[in-house]
N, C-alpha and C positions, 0 to 999 in steps of 0.2 A: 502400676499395671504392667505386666508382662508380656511381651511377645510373643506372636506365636506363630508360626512357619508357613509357607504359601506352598503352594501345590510345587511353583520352579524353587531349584536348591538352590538358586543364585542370593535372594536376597529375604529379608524376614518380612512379614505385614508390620506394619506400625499399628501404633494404638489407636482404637476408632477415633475418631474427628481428626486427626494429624494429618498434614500430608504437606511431602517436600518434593521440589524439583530442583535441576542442576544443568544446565548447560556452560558448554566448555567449549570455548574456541581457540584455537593454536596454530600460530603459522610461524615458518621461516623462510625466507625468503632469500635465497645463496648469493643471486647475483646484489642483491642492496646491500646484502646481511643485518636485515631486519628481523628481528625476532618480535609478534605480538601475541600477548595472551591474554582472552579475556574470559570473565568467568560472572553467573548470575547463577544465586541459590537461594531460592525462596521457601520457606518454612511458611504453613497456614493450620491455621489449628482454629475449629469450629467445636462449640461446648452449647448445648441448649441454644439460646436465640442469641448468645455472644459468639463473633469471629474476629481470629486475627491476626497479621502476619507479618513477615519482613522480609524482604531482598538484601542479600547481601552480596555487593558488586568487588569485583576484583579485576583490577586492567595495570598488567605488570609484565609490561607497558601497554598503553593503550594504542588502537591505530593513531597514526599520526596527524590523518587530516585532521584540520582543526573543526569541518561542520562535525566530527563523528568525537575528536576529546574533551570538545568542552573546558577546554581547561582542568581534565584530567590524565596526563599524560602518565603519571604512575598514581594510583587510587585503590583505595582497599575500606569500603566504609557502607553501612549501613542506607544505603541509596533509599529505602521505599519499604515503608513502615504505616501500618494501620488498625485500628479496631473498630468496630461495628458490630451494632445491634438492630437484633430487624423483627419485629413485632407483628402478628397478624399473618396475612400471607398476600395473594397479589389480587386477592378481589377487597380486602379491606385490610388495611396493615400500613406502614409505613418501618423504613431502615434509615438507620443514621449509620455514617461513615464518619471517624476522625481520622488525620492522619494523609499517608497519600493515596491520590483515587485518580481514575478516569471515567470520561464520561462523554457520551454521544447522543446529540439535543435532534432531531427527525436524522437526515443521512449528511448532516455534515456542515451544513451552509453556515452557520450559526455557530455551533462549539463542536470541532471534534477532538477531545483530549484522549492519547491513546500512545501505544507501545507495538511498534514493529521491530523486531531485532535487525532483522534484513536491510532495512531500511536505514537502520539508527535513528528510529525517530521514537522519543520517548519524550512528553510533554506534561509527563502526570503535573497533578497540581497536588500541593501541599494544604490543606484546610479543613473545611467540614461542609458534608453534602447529606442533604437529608431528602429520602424521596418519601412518597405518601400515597398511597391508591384507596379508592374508594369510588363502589358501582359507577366501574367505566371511566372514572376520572385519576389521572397519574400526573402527579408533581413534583419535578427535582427544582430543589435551589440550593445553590453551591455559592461558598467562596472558597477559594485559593490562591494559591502563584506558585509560577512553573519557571523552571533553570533556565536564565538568558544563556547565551553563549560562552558568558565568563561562569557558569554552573553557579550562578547567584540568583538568587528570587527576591526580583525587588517590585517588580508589576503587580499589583493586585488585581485580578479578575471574578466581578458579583456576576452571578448566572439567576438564569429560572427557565424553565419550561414546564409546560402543558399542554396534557392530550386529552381531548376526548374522544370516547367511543360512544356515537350516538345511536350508533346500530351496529350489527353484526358486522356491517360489509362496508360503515363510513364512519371514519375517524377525521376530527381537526385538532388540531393545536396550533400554537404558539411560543416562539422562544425570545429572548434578549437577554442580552449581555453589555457588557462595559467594563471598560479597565478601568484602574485610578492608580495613574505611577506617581512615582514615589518622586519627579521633579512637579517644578509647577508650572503645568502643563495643562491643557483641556484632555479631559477624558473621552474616549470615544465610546460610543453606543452605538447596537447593533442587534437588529432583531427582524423578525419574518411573521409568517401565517404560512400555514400548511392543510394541505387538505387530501384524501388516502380516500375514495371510495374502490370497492370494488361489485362489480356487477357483470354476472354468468360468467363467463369465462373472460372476462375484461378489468384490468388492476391499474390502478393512473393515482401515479403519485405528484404532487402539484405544488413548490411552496417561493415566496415572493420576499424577497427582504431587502432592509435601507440599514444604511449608515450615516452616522451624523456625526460630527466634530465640532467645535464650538471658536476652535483656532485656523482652520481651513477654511468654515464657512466666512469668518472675517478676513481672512487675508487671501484668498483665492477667487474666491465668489462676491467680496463688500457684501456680505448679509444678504446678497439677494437671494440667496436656497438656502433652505433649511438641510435640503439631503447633500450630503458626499461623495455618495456611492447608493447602486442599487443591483440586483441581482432576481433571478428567479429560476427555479430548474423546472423540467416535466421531464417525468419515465412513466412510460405505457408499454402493458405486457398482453397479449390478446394471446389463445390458446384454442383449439379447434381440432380435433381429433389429432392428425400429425403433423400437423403445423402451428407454428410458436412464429410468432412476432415478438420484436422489442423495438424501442423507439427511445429515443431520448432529448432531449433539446437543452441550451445550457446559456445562458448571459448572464456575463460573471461584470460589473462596473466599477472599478476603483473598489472591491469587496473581499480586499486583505484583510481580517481581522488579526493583527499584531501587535507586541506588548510595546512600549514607549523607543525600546530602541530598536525595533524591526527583529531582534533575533528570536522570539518564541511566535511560531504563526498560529492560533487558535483555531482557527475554522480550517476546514478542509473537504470543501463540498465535491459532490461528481466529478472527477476529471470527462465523463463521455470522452474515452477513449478505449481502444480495442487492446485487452492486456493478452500477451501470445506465451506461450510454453516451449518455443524454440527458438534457439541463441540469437539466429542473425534477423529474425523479427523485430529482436529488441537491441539491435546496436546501433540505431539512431531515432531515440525518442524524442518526444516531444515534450516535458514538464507541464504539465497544471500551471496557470496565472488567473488566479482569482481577481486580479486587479483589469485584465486588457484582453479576454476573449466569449466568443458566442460561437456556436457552433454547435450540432446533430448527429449523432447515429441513428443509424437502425441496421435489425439484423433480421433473417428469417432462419429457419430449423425448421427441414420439413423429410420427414420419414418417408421414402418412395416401398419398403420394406422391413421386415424387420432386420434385415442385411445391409442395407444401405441407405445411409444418412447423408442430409446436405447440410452445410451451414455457412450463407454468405451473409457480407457486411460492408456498410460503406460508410463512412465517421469524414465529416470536415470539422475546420475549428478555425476561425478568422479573428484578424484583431476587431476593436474596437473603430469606430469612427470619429470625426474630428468633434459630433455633438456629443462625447463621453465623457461623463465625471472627470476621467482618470485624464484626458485628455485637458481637459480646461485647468485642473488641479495640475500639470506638468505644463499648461500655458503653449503647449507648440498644436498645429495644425496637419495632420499626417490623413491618408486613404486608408480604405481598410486593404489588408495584405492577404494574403491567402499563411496560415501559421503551420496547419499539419489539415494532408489529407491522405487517408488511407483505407485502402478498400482488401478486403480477406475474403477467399471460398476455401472452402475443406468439404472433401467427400471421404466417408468412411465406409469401407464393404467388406465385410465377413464372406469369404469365399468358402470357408468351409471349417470346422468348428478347431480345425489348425492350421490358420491363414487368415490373417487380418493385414487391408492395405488402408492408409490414409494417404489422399493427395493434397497439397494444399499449396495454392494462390496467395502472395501478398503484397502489394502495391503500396506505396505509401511518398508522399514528396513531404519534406519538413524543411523549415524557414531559419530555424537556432543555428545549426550545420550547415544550408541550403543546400543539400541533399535530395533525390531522385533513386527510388531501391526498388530494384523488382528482384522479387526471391520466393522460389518453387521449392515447395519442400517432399520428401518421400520418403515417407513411417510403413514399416513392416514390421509386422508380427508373427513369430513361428511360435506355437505352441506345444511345447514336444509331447506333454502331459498337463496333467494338473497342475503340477509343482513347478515346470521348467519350462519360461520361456526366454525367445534367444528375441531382441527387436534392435532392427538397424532405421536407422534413420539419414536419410545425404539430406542435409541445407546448400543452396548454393545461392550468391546475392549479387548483380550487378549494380555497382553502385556507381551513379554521375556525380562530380561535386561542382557543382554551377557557379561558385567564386573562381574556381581556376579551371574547367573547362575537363578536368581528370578524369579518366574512366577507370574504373580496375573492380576485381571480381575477388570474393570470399568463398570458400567453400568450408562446409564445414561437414563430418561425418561421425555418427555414434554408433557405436557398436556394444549394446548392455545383453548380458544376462542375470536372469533373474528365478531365484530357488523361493518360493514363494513360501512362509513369507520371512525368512531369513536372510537372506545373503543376493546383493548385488556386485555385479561388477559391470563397470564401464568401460571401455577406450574411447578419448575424445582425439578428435585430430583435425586442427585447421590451417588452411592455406589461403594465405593472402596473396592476388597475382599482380602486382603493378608495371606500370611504364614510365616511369618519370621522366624519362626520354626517348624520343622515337626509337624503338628500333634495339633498346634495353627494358628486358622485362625483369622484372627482380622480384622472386619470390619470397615469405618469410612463413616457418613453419609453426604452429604451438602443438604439444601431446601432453594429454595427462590419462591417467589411468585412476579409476576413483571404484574404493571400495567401504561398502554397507554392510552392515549386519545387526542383528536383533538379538543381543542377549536376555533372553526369558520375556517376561511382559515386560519390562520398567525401561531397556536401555538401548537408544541405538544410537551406531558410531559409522561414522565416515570418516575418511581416509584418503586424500588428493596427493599423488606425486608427479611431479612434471610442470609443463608450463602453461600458463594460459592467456589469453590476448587480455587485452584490457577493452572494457564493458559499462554497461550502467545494468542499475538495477530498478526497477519502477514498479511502483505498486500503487493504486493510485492517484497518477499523476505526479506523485514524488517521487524522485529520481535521486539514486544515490550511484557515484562513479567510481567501477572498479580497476585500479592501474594495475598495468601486465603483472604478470606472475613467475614467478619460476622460484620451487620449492618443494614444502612438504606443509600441508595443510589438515586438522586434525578437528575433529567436531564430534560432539557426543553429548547425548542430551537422558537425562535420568529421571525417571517422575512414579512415585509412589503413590 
């Protein structure tokens, strides 16, 4: 079959059912003189009710931390490969998957196997997963194993879930899971109940689940519990002309679902935490612990016009007590702590259809760091046209650090324009002020300049030079830590 040309001259259509993508990541870094490059290119090719595809990874060299190489510090190989056939469609049908797959049992508590680049979390599993629907009833059962740390798969992981839909507006299921590693060891289990109605403008999501071991419950507990852990989450969304609620609540009990030697985590339920889109919100997080917290958000969103919008929030998140699984399984006797609590407002107001102001509030104390950050943020928007707007942004963060008593202040400022929907440009530039002695104040500077573009539909590229503080990156509740920068950073991603 032939190709044959798309509307942009840049690149050809491929043949129907093909489709590849490509991303590329490259840095160097002057003052380490680090050079890393990593690269994912995935081929999928769909034919009638057959589909199937492969990743092919390339890290020459890989970054160095060891949670992000795995034990692949130069690698060039076939990482993620599968085929699949799927029969029927999603009211009676069922698909089988061989090969590698991921897959997510309600919103997490129970198995979430999945692929964040950002993050570096990539837990596919290796095996066969077969789901099945029929009037209202959906069924995955999976086996796999997914790369320990040393990129070996030696964990075995059996899955199942099921949902019903017993009305339009209420759904239940049920999941469980269990390992069986490959030492000789007790296998752990782990499974819920879930429950989803939704009624008039009201959505409440609801699900409960245990763990059990068989080598814990004897040596920690003498056989007197069957359970090892427990857990349950609620999210409730109510909805009312121009006001939105959300709500959340979370208690997470000794409810790590992990492979025999701790390195692959399987589950990954709610972190209920407030995730932000500006820097110094997010440079003292607080990590997800499925094993040792409980804790609630809520948020409101309420339209005073159609110019101006509110949106406040206030999230706590505590350890555990001394009557916890996790706590009796560790044998020590501790109070509950306060772990992260953080409260956000944001008003946005359209002043005129070329003028947009955002203010925004955020508060937040965290336990990891013992940390105290109050940080006012100010988003502007010029719109010169259609095509062109110019938006400046000032972050500014006082932060207390309550092991050594420290005070000192971040500021951070952006300056993007943007040719829509082509071409950005950024200046970033931040200021850290400290005292480490009375009466000496010692500044340190970072600057990068970061630039965007969109070759045709398929390709876009960024472009980072300069230097940047070091960071974490969190998405929820996982946290990945970025060390200072100073370079030239290149990103470009291709998809057919």
């Amino acid at each position: 079959m032939s190709s044959t040309y798309a509307q942009d001259d840049f690149f050809p259509q491929l043949p129907e059912g093909l489709g590849l993508s490509n991303q590329l990541e490259y840095s160097y870094d002057y003052k380490l003189k680090r050079e890393i490059l990593e690269n994912w290119f995935n081929l999928d090719y769909r034919y009638n009710i057959f589909s199937a595809g492969i990743r092919f990874d390339i890290f020459q060299p890989n970054d160095p931390n060891p949670a992000i190489s795995r034990g692949k510090e130069r690698y060039a190989d076939i990482a993620f490969k599968y085929i699949e056939a799927e029969l029927g469609d999603i009211e009676e049908g069922m698909k089988v998957t061989a090969g590698n797959f991921y897959s997510l049992f309600g919103r997490g508590l129970i198995l979430k196997s999945y692929e964040n680049r950002n993050i570096r979390i990539d837990n596919n599993l290796l095996g066969v997963k077969v789901e099945g629907y029929y009037s209202g009833l959906k069924l995955i059962a999976l086996t796999g194993m997914a790369e320990n740390f040393y990129a070996e798969r030696k964990d075995i992981l059996h899955a199942f879930d099921l949902e019903y839909k017993i009305l339009n507006d209420l759904k239940v299921g049920g999941s469980f899971a269990s390992n069986d590693p490959e030492e000789e060891v007790a296998r752990t289990m782990i499974g819920s109940l879930r429950i989803q109605p939704s009624i008039w403008n009201f959505d409440f999501y609801g699900e409960y689940g245990l763990k059990r071991n068989n080598d814990i419950k004897r040596k920690n507990f003498f056989n007197t519990a069957n359970n090892i852990g427990e857990a349950y989450y609620m999210g409730a969304n109510f909805y009312y002309v121009t006001l939105s609620l959300v709500g959340e609540y979370k208690y997470y009990d000794n409810f790590i679902f992990s492979s025999n030697d701790g390195t692959i985590i399987y589950n990954n339920p709610p972190a209920v935490r407030k995730e932000y889109t500006y820097v110094l919100l997010n440079r003292h997080p607080s990590p997800l612990n499925q094993n040792n917290e409980k804790g609630f958000q809520v948020e409101a969103n309420y339209s005073f016009t159609d110019e101006t919008f509110l949106t406040v929030s206030y999230g706590e998140t505590n350890t555990l007590g001394s009557n916890s699984y996790y706590q009796k399984v560790l044998g020590v006797n501790q109070s509950v702590r306060l772990q992260l609590k953080e409260t956000f407002t944001q008003l946005n107001h359209t002043w005129s259809e070329n003028f947009k102001t955002i203010a925004a509030f955020g508060y937040n104390e965290e336990k990891d760091a013992n940390t105290k950050n109050i940080t006012p943020v100010l988003e502007n928007h010029f719109y010169i046209d259609e095509i062109n707007t110019i938006k400046l942004i000032i972050e500014h963060q006082h932060t207390t650090d309550r092991t050594t008593t420290e005070k000192y202040y971040s500021d951070v400022a952006t300056l993007e324009y943007l040719r829509s929907p082509l071409l950005s440009i950024s200046v970033v530039s931040e200021m850290q002020t400290k005292e480490p002695q009375a009466g000496k104040i010692v500044r340190r500077f970072w600057n990068f300049i970061q630039f965007g573009y969109k070759f045709g539909e398929h390709t876009n590229l960024s472009l980072l030079i300069g230097t940047r503080q070091a960071g974490n990156i969190c998405i929820g509740g996982v946290c990945r830590y970025e060390p200072e920068f100073s370079g030239v950073e290149l990103k470009m991603f291709t998809r057919f």
